[in-house]
Structures are given as structure tokens and as C-alpha cells.
C-alpha positions, 0 to 999 in steps of 0.5 A: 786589198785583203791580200795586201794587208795579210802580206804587210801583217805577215811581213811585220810579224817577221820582222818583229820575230827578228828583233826578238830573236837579235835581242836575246844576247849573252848578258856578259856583265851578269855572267861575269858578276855570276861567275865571281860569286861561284869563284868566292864560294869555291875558292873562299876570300883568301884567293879573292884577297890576293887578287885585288880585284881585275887590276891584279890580274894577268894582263893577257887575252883573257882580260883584254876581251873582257871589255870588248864584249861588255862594250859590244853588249852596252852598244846593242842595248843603246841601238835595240832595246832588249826584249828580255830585262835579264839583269842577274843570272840564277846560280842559286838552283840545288845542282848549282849549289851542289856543285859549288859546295863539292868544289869547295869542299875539295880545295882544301885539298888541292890547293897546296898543289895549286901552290906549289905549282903541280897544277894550274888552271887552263884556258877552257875553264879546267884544271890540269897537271902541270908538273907531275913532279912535285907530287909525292910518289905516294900522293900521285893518284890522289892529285889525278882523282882529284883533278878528275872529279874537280873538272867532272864538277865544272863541265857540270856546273856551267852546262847546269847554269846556261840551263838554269837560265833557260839557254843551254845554247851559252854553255860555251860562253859560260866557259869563257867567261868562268875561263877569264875569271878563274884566272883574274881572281887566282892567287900570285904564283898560280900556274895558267895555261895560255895556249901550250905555255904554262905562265906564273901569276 
């Protein structure tokens, strides 16, 4: 009888472990939420203005799933409860804020390069050179140090968020979703890279 009320008590500690385990999910909403408060940071209303919000954004894969995930995640906390209430997540941390203001502090610079359409944004949530060309001569080393820097500046700030929020295990759908966004909330004639096509917003 002992040993069969220690097999049930061990059985049950399983199970409930897996629950928990099923229950840590990637809250996707905050993390989009999260990475639109950074992208006003870094950007200013400017950007934000010109977008309108998701209903101006680029109707491609990158706003398509977007959806998908937060309705997977409204589905799994309806059928499982979540074991941890994460409502928001923390980017209010000295690195995080570091990050944000040397990003900022460098789009003044770049963003006559976004404009004219020399750079644009690409599908893993960076920066590249689209179109060395319309770079001055003089300038050319200067767009590529900045560029450099600037994607120096985001590998670090979302493997500081998946660890400011105690799980450097979603560093890479941190990406995506910074991914998504950088390009919803872009400005009308900003360049994107949707695979290895450059597109115009």
C-alpha cells in the first residue's frame, strides 16, 4: 500500500511539473506591446505617425502571423491557466535603457539613408545596405559604421530583454517579433527585405 501511495505521489509530482513546464509560454502580445514602446523610443512619433498603426503596415508574412500566434496564445491560456500571470515585460532595465538612447541618439543620422532608400530593414530584425549608390563617396564608410554599430546595438538589446525577463531561451522570438514590428511601424517609402527582395512600403 506504502509503495503504491509513493508511486501515485510520484506520478502526480510529475504531472503537475509538466503543466508548469507547458504553461511558460512566449506572452507574445506583451512582447509586441514591449517592442513598439522601444520602437517610439528609438524612432520618435515621426515614424510612428506615418505608419497609422498596423492598418498602414505591409500586408506580407510578417503581419500575417501576428495574429496567428496571439490567438495560439489566447487558446492556451482558455484550455491551461498560466502558471506565471506575465502581463508586461521589463525593458526598463540600465542596459536596455542604454541601448534604446545610443539607437536613438544615432537615427538622426541614418535616417536620411532610410529615406532615400541606401538602407532598409531586414527580415531578422537588423539593418543592412541596400543600395551603396546613394552614398556619397565621402560618406560610404560612415553608413557602414553606422550600420555596424546600430546592429551591434539590437543583437544586444534583445538577448538583454529575453534576460531581463528571466528567459534567454526567447531571445530569438524576441527577434521576430521586434522583426515584425520595426517594419509595421516604418515610414511610407522605407526599404524591407522580405527574403532576398528588397520591397518599398
Amino acid at each position: 500500500m506504502f509503495r503504491l501511495q509513493a508511486k501515485l505521489l510520484i506520478a502526480a509530482t510529475a504531472l503537475i511539473a509538466a503543466c508548469v513546464t507547458i504553461n511558460v509560454y512566449f506572452p507574445a502580445a506583451a512582447a509586441e506591446k514591449a517592442a513598439d514602446r522601444i520602437i517610439d523610443d528609438v524612432w520618435g512619433p515621426a515614424a510612428e505617425a506615418a505608419t497609422g498603426d498596423a492598418q498602414g503596415a505591409v500586408f506580407d508574412e510578417f503581419d500575417l502571423m501576428t495574429p496567428v500566434r496571439l490567438a495560439a496564445n489566447n487558446v492556451l491560456e482558455f484550455l491551461i491557466p498560466s502558471a506565471q500571470a506575465q502581463v508586461d515585460f521589463d525593458i526598463d532595465t540600465p542596459e536596455i535603457r542604454a541601448l534604446t538612447a545610443s539607437m536613438n541618439g544615432r537615427f538622426k543620422k541614418m535616417e536620411p539613408f532610410y529615406s532615400s532608400g541606401a538602407i532598409g530593414l531586414t527580415g531578422d530584425a537588423m539593418i543592412d545596405i541596400r543600395d551603396r549608390n546613394l552614398v556619397p563617396l565621402a560618406q560610404r564608410n560612415t553608413i557602414r559604421q553606422l550600420v555596424d554599430a546600430e546592429n551591434k546595438d539590437r543583437n544586444a538589446l534583445y538577448k538583454a530583454i529575453a534576460v531581463a525577463n528571466g528567459h534567454p531561451e526567447w531571445e530569438g522570438q524576441i527577434r521576430d517579433t521586434f522583426a515584425q514590428r520595426w517594419i509595421a511601424k516604418a515610414s511610407p517609402g522605407w526599404y524591407y527585405r522580405k527574403g532576398s527582395d528588397w520591397q518599398q512600403k
